[in-house]
N, C-alpha and C positions, 0 to 999 in steps of 0.2 A: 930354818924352813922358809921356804921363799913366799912372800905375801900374795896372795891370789887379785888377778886383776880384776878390779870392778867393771863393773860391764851392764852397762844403762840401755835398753831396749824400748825405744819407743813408738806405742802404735796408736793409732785411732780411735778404734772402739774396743771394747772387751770381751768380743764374740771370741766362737771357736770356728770361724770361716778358715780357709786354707790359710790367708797371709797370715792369722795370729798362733795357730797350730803350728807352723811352722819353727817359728819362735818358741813356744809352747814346749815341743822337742826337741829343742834345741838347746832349752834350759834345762831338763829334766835328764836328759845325757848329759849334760858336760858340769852342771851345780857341785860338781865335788872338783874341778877345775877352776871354775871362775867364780866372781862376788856376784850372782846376779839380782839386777833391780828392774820392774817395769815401770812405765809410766802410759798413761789412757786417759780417755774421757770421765769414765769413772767406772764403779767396779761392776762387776759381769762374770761370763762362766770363764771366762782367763783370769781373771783376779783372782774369781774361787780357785782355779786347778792352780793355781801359785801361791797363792796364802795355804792351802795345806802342806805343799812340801817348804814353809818357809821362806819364799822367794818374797822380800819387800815389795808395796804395790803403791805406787801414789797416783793420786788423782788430778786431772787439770781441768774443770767443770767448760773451762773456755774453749776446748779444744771441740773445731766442726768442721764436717764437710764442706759445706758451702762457704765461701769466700765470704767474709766482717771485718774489718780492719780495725775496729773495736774491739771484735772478739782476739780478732790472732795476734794484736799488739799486746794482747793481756798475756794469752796463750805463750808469746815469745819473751815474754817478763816473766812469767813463773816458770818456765823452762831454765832459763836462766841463772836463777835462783837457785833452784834447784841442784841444778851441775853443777854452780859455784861451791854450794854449801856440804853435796855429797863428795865432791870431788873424782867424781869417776874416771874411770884411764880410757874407758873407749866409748863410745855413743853408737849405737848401731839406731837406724833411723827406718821405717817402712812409712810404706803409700805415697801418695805423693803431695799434700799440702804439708801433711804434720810432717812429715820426710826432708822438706825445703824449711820449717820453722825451728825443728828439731837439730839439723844440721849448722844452721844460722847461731843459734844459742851455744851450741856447743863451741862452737871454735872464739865466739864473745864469753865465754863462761872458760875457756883456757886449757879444753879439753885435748888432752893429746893427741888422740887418735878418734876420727868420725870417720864411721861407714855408713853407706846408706845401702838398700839392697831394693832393688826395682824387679816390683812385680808385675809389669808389664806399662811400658810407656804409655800414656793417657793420651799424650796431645795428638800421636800417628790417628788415632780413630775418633777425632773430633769433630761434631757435625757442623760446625762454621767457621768464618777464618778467624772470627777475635775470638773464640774459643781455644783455637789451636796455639796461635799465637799467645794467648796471655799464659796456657800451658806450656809452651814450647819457652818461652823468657822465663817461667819461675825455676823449670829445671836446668836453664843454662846458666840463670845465675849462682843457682843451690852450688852448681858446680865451684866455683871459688871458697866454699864452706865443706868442702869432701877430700878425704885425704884416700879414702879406698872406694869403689864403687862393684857391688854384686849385680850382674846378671844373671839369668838364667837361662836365656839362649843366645845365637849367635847373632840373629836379627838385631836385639837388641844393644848388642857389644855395639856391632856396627853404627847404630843411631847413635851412640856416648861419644865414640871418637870421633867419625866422619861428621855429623852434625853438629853437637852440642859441644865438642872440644875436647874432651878428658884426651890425658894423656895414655898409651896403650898401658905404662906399666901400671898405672891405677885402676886399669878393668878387668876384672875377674868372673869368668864365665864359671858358676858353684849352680848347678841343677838343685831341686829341691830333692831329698829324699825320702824313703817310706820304711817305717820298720814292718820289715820283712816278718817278723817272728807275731807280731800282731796281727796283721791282716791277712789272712789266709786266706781261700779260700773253701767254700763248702762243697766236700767230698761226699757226699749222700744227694740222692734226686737228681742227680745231675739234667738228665735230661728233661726240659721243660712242659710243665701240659699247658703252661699259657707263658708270656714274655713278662716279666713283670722289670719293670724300670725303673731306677731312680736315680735324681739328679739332686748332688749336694752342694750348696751353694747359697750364695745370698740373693733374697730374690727382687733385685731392683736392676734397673737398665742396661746395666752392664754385662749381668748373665743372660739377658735377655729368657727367661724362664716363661712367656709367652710362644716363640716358636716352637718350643716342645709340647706346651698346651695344645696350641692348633694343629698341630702331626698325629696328637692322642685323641684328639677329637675326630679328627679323619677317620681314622682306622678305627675306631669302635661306634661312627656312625656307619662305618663299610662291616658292622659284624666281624671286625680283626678281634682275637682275645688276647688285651693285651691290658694292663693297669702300669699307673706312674704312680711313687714318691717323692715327695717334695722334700728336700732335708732345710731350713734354713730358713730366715726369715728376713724383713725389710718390706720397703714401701710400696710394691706391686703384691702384696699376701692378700689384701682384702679385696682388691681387682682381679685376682687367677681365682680368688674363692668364688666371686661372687660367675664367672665365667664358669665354672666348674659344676655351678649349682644341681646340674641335671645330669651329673656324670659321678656323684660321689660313688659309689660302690668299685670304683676304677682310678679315680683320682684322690689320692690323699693329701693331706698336710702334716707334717711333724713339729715344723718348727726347727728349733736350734736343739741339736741332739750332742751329749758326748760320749756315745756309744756306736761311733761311727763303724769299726771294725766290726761288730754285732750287726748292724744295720744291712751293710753291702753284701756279705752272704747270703744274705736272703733274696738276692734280687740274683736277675741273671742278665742284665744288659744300664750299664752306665750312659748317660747324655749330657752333653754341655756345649749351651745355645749361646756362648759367650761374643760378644762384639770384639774386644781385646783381653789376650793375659800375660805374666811373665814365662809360666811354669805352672802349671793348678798342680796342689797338692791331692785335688778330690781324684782328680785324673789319675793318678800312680798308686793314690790307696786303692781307686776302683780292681784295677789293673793287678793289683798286689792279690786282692782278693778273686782274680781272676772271672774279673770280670769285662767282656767285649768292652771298647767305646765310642760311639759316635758322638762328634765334638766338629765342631767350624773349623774350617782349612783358614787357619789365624797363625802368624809365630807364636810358638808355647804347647798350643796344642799341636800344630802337627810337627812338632818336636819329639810326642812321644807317642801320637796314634800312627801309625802306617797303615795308607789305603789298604784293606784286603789281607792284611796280614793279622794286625790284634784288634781292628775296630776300622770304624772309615770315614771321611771327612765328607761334611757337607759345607755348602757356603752359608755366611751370614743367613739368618731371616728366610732362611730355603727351609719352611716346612713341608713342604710337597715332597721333595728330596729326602728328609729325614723321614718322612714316614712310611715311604720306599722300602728304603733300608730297614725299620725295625720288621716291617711284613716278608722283606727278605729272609731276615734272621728267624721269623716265625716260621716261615716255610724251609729254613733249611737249619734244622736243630745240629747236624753232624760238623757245619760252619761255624754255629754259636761255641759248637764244644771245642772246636781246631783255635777259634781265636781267644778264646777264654784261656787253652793251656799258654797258646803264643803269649797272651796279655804278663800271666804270674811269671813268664821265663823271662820276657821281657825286663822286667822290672829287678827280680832277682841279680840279673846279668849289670845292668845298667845306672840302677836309683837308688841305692840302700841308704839304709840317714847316717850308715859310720860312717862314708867317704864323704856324703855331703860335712856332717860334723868336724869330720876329721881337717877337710877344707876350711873351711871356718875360723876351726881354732887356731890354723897355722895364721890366718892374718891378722887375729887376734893379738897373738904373742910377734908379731912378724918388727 
């Protein structure tokens, strides 16, 4: 019997945001295939949904978003360690500091094969030049530490080769997928008596979960009937609360939920006020569940919304524009229901998690 390949995934935090669901289903399909192990900050609702089916979890307490070279000299010593000791056959790596720290380790730890998989480049949407810059130098160096590199659109193929170097045969355009058989959507009520909205995501600058605030606020001080869900959580939670104050009975909070397929049928219109992404997972589960979505004309998303067809693109920070459109959708229910079916055909046709999995595993074994 042929020994199953180990297979070390390493992320950031231990949420169940898109990038670590991702993973998440990734393991949970393919674990009677490969040896898999995670490694985090420390443990969370991905540790739990992995320590129940078995999957190893270790912790690196050092491991942070914000730049320490104290911390991430630690971070890249016990990584190290780590791989040396387990010996893993492949490193798959997310985000982008642990992504550049994770990759670095592995190939000093003697790892065969490292993949990293980009969920959307940081440094294109960077608001200063040494920002960009010191972003744009950690992923071109990461590059001499990558033996395969995942994308998820074509945008950002393009930035790996023409900018940062990667050679074409090490770029691999893998969309993220959705299982189809979970996310359904809800066949009763269809047609709406009011819009209810929700946006699943982490709520800190990068989702920008403020310009949907202010387009909700619009429309329900213009008497529109419409409420938002918030799924998710991070460092702008107690700032959108405390802004929300005078809207609760419209505006909710959940938090970090992992009942997401449950969640999204209940609603009848998806949002996502993101700055930059790779690919959102929330976006294809929404869509899976047949649900519209309006999302920022960014690479990633307008990868999978098409103007007028399954949802429609606004720009960055245009909430005047998104609010438009959801009083659009209010006033024309038989719209909501044409892009709702386009959204679940969409996806069907397009996103499924066998052919992303299926992808995967071939570079896996490749």
């Amino acid at each position: 019997m042929q020994k199953k390949l180990k297979i070390l995934h390493v992320q950031l935090l231990p949420l169940l945001s898109g990038v670590q669901r991702v993973s998440l289903n990734e393991i949970v399909h393919l674990k009677n295939q490969f040896d898999y192990s995670l490694v985090c900050a420390n443990e969370g609702p991905l540790t739990e949904a992995l320590t129940l089916i078995n999957i190893p979890c270790f912790s690196i307490p050092q491991f942070c978003r914000e730049l320490s070279l104290s911390k991430d000299l630690s971070a890249l010593l016990a990584l190290f360690k780590l791989m040396r000791q387990k010996k893993f056959d492949v490193v798959h790596t997310h985000s982008s500091k642990t992504g550049v720290l994770g990759r670095i380790a592995a190939k000093c730890a003697g790892v065969p094969k490292v993949i990293h998989t980009v969920h959307g480049f940081a440094f294109p949407a960077a608001t200063s030049k040494k920002s960009y810059y010191l972003y744009f130098f950690l992923e071109w160096f990461a590059k001499f530490f990558t033996d395969e590199l995942i994308v998820l659109n074509e945008k950002d193929r393009e930035i790996a080769i023409k900018k940062l170097g990667y050679a074409k045969k090490c770029v691999h355009i893998i969309a993220n997928g959705v299982d189809v058989d979970r996310f359904i959507p809800n066949t009763t009520g269809r047609l709406p008596e009011k819009i209810k909205i929700i946006m699943v995501g982490r709520l800190w600058p990068q989702k920008d979960p403020k310009t949907l605030f202010n387009a909700i606020k619009k429309l329900l001080d213009d008497n529109i009937n419409v409420s938002v869900t918030y799924v998710g959580d991070g460092e702008l939670m107690d700032e959108l609360k405390t802004l929300a104050q005078h809207y609760t009975e419209n505006i909710s909070f959940l938090g970090w939920k992992d009942n997401i397929s449950e969640l999204l049928p209940q609603h009848n219109l998806f949002v996502l006020p993101s700055l930059w992404e790779g690919m959102p997972l929330a976006i294809l589960e929404a869509m899976s569940c047949g649900l519209p979505c309006l999302v920022t004309n960014i690479p990633g998303n307008n990868d999978l919304v098409k103007d007028g067809y399954n949802g429609f693109l606004f720009e960055v920070a245009d909430h005047e524009k998104l609010s438009r459109l959801i009083k659009n959708y209010s006033q024309n229910p038989d719209m909501l229901l044409k892009h709702a079916d386009n959204a679940r055909t969409f996806v069907q046709e397009n996103f499924t998690l066998d052919a992303r999995n299926e992808a995967v595993s071939k570079i896996y074994k490749s």
